[in-house]
C-alpha positions in Angstrom: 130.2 99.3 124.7 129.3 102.9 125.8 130.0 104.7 128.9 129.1 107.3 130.7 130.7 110.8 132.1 130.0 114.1 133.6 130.5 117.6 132.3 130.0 120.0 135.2 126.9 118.7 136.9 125.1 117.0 133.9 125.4 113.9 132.9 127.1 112.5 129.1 127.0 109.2 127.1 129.4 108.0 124.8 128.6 105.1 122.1 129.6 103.9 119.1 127.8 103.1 115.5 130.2 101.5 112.7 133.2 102.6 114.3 131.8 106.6 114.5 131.5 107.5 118.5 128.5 109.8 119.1 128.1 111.9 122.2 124.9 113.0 123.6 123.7 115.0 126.7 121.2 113.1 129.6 119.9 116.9 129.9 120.4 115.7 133.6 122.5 115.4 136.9 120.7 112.2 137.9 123.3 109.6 136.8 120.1 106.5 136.5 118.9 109.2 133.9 121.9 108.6 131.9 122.4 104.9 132.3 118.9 104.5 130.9 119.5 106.6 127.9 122.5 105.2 126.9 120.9 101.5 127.2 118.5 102.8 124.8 120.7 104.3 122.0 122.8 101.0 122.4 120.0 99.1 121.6 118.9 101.0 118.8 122.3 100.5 117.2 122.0 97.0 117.6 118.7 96.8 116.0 119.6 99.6 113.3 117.3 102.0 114.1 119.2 104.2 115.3 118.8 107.2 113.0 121.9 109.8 114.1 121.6 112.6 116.6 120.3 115.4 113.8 116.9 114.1 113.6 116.2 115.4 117.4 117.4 118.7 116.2 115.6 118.8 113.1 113.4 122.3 113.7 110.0 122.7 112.0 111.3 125.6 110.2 113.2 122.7 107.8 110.4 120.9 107.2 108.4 123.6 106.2 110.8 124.3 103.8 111.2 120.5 102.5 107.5 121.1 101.9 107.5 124.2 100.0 110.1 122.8 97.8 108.1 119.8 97.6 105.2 122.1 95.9 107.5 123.9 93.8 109.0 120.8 92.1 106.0 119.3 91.4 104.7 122.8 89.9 101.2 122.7 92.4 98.6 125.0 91.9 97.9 125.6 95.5 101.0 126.8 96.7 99.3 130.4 97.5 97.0 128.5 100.0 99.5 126.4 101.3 101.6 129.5 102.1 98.4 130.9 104.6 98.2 127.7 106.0 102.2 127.6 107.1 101.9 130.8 107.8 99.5 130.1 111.1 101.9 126.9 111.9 104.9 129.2 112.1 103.2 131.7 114.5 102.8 128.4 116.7 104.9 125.9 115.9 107.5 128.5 114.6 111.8 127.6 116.8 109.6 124.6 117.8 112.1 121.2 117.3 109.8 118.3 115.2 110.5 115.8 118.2 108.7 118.3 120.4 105.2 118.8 117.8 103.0 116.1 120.2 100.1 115.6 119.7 98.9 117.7 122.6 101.1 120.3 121.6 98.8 120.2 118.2 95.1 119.7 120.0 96.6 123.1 121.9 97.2 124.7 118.2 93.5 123.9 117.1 92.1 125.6 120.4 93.8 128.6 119.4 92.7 128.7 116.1 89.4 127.6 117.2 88.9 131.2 119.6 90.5 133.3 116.7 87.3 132.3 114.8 88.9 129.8 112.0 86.3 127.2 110.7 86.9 123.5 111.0 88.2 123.1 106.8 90.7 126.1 107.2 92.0 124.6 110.4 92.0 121.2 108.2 93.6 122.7 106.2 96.5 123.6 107.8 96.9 120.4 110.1 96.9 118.6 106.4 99.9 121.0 105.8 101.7 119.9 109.1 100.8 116.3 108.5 102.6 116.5 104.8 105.8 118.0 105.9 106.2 115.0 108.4 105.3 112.3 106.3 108.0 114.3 103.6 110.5 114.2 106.7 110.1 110.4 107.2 110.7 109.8 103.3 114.0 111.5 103.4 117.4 109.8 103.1 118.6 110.1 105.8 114.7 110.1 107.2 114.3 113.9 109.2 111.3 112.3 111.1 111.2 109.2 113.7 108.4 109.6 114.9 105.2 110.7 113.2 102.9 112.5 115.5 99.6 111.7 115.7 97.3 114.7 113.8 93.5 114.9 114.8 91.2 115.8 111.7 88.3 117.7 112.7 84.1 117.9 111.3 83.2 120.2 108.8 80.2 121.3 109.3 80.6 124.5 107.3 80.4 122.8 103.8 79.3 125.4 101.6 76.0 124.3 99.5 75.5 127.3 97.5 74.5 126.7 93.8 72.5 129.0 91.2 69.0 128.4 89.8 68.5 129.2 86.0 66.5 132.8 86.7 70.0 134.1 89.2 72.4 132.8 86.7 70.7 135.3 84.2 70.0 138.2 86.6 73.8 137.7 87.3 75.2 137.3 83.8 73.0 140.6 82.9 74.5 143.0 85.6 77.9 141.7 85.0 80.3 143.6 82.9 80.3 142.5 79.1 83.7 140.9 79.2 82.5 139.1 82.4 79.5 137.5 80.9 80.8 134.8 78.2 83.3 133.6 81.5 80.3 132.9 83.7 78.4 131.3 81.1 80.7 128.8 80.7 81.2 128.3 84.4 77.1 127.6 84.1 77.3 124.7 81.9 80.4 123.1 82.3 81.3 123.3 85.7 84.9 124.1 85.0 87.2 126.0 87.6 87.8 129.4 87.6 91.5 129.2 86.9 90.6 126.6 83.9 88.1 129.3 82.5 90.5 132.5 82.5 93.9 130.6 81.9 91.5 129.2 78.1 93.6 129.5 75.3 92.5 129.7 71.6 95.2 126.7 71.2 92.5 124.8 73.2 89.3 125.2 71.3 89.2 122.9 68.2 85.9 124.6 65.8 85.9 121.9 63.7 85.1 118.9 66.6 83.4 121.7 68.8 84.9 120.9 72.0 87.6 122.2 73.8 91.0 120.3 75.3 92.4 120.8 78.3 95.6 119.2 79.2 96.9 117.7 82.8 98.8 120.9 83.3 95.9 123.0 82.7 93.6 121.2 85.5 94.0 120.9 89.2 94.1 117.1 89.2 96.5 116.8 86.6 94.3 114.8 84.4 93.4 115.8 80.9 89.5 116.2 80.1 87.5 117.8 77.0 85.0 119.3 76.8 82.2 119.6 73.9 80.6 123.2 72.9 76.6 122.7 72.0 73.6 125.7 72.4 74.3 128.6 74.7 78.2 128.1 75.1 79.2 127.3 71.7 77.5 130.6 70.5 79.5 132.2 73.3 82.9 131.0 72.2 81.9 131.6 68.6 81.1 135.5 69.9 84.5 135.9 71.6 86.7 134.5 68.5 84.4 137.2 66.4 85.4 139.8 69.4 89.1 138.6 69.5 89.7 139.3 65.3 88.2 142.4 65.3 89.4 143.9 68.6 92.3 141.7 69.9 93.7 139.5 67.1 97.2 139.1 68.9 95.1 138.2 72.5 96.1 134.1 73.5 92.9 134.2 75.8 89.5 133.2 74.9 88.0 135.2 77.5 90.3 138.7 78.4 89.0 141.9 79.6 88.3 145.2 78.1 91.9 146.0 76.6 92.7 142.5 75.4 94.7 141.5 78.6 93.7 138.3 80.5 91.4 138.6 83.5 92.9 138.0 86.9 91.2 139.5 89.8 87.1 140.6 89.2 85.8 140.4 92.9 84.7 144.1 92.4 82.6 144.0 89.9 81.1 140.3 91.2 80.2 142.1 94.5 78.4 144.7 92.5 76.2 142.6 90.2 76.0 140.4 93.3 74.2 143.4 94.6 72.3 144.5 91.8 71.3 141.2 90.9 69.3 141.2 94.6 72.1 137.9 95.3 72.5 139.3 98.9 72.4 139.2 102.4 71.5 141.9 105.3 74.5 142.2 107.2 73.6 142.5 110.8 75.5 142.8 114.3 75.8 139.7 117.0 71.7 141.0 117.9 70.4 140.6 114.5 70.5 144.8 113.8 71.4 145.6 110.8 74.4 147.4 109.9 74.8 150.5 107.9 77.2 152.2 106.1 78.6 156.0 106.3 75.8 157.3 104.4 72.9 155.4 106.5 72.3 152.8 103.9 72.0 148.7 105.1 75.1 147.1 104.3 74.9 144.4 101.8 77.3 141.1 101.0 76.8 138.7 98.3 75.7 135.2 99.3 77.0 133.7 95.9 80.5 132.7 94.6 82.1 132.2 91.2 82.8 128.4 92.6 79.0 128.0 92.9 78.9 127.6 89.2 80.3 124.3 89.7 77.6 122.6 92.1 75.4 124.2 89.9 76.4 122.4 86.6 77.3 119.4 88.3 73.3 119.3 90.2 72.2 120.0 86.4 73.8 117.6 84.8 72.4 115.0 87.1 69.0 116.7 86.5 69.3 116.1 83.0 70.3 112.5 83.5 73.7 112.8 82.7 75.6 109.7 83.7 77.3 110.3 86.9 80.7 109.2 85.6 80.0 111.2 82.5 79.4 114.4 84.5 82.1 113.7 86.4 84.7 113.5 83.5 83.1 116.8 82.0 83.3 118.0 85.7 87.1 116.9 86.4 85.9 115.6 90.2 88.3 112.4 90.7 86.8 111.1 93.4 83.0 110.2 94.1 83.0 111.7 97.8 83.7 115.1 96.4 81.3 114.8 93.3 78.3 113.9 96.1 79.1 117.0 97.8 79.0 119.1 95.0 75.3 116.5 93.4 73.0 119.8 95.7 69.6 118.5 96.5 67.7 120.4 97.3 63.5 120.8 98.0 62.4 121.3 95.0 64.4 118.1 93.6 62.4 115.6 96.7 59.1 117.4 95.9 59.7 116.2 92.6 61.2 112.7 93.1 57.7 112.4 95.4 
C-alpha cells in the first residue's frame, strides 16, 4: 500500500508497481488532494494501466519530433508541408506538456489561426499534423500518449475548382517558354502531378509499347500506374528525345530546361504567360479599387495553377467517356471522394446533359 507525506507545505505520494516505488507531487497543500490522487494511481496499478510518470512529462516538442522521424523513415513526399504546418503548432503549442493539449486549448489555436487569415484546409492541415503525432505517441512502447485529445476538423469551403478549357490550355502553352511547353502538355492530357512530370526519366518511357511507367516511389500514393502515349503527347515525347540527342544526350530528364538541367522552380515565367495569356485577375483593395503598381499600371495575378491541369484532364476524360475507374488509374486518385472533387462540372456540361 501507498502513503502519503509532506515536503514543505505540499503534499507527496509514495506507491509501488512490481516492486519499483514511484513518487509523485499532489501539486497541493490540501492533504484530501493527495489522498485522492494516490487512490487513483493505486488503482491504476491494480488494473495495469498505469503507464509510469514520464508520459505526464512528455512535451509536445517530442512528439513533433517522433513525427518528423516518422516522415523521414517512411521517405514521404510532403515533409516540406508538414514542416509549415509544425511550424504554426510550435508557436502555440511550443514548452506546452501533451497532457495539457485539451481540446479547448486546441479550439483556442484555430481562433488564432482563424484572425491571422488561414483558410479552413491549411488550418486542417495542421490539426491533421497534431492529431498524427498523438496517435504516433499512443503506438509507442512504452505508449507517450494516455489520453488522445479530442481534435475538431473544420468545413472547407475554399475548395479550389479551377480547370482549363481547350482554347486557355493553348494560349498558355503558346506564351510559355519552349522548354515549358512539352511539361504542360502532358499535365493536359494525363492529369499527372507536377513532381511526377519534372522528376520523368527516359528509364520510364518504353517507345516500343508507347506508354510510360511510373513506379510506387515515383507517385504520391505509392502505387505504381502507366500511362499510354497516343496524338498530341506522344509527338511531344518523341520531340523531346529528338531534343535530348542533339542537345543533351547525357540529360536523365525527359523534360529539363534550357541547359539540360532538370526544372525545379518556374513560377516566374507561369505568372508571366499567366499574364500574357489574359489568365488574370484585377487585383483590388478591401473597396473593390484597383490596385496599381509603381509605374501606374493595374496590378495583375494569375487565376490559374499548374495543379489545374489535373481537374482539367480528369473533367475530360469523363467527357470523353472514359470509365471512371479507368480515369482514375491514369489519374493515380485512390479514393473516389477526391476523384469527385477533382470530376468539375460546370455550365456548359448541364446545358448539355439538358
Amino acid at each position: 500500500m501507498g502513503s502519503i507525506y509532506k515536503r514543505g507545505n505540499i503534499w507527496w505520494i509514495k506507491y509501488y508497481r512490481a516492486g519499483k516505488p514511484y513518487r509523485e507531487s499532489s501539486e497541493s497543500e490540501t492533504e484530501g488532494r493527495a489522498v485522492n490522487l494516490l487512490k487513483l494511481r493505486e488503482g491504476e496499478v491494480v488494473q495495469g494501466r498505469f503507464p509510469g510518470l514520464r508520459v505526464e512529462k512528455i512535451r509536445f516538442e517530442e512528439l513533433k519530433k517522433d513525427l518528423l522521424n516518422d516522415y523521414q523513415v517512411n521517405e514521404k513526399r510532403s515533409l516540406g508541408r508538414l514542416g509549415r504546418s509544425l511550424s504554426h503548432l510550435e508557436d502555440f503549442f511550443g514548452g506546452y506538456r501533451a497532457i495539457g493539449i485539451t481540446t479547448d486549448r486546441i479550439n483556442t489555436y484555430i481562433l488564432n489561426r482563424q484572425e491571422e487569415g488561414a483558410e479552413n484546409a491549411t488550418i486542417n492541415r495542421e490539426l491533421a499534423a497534431l492529431k498524427r503525432m498523438f496517435n504516433l505517441g499512443r503506438k509507442m512502447t512504452p505508449p507517450k500518449v494516455i489520453n488522445m485529445p479530442y481534435v475538431p476538423h473544420l468545413s472547407e469551403n475554399n475548395v479550389r475548382q479551377g480547370y482549363f478549357e481547350h482554347k486557355e490550355y493553348l494560349a498558355l502553352k503558346k506564351a510559355l517558354p519552349s522548354y515549358l511547353k512539352s511539361p504542360v502538355t502532358m499535365a493536359y492530357h494525363t492529369g499527372m502531378r507536377k513532381e511526377e512530370i519534372l522528376g520523368l526519366q527516359w528509364s520510364q518511357v518504353d517507345f516500343m509499347d508507347g506508354k510510360i511507367s511510373l513506379k510506387p516511389q515515383d507517385t504520391k500514393n505509392n502505387e505504381a500506374r502507366v500511362i499510354y502515349m497516343e496524338g498530341e503527347l506522344r509527338e511531344t515525347i518523341n520531340f523531346q528525345r529528338v531534343l535530348r540527342d542533339q542537345k543533351f544526350p547525357k540529360c536523365p530528364w525527359v523534360f529539363c530546361g534550357e541547359t539540360g538541367e532538370r526544372i525545379k522552380d518556374f513560377r516566374g515565367s507561369w505568372e508571366t504567360a499567366c499574364i500574357e495569356a489574359g489568365l488574370c485577375d484585377l487585383l483590388t483593395d478591401d473597396l473593390g479599387n484597383p490596385l496599381k503598381d509603381k509605374k501606374g499600371e493595374p496590378v495583375l495575378i494569375p487565376n490559374k495553377l499548374f495543379h489545374d491541369f489535373r481537374r482539367t484532364a480528369v473533367r475530360n476524360m469523363v467527357r470523353a467517356g472514359v470509365p471512371e475507374r479507368v480515369a482514375m488509374m491514369i489519374s493515380g486518385h485512390k479514393t473516389r471522394s477526391v476523384f469527385e472533387r477533382y470530376n468539375i462540372v460546370n455550365e456548359n456540361d448541364l446545358k448539355l446533359a439538358s
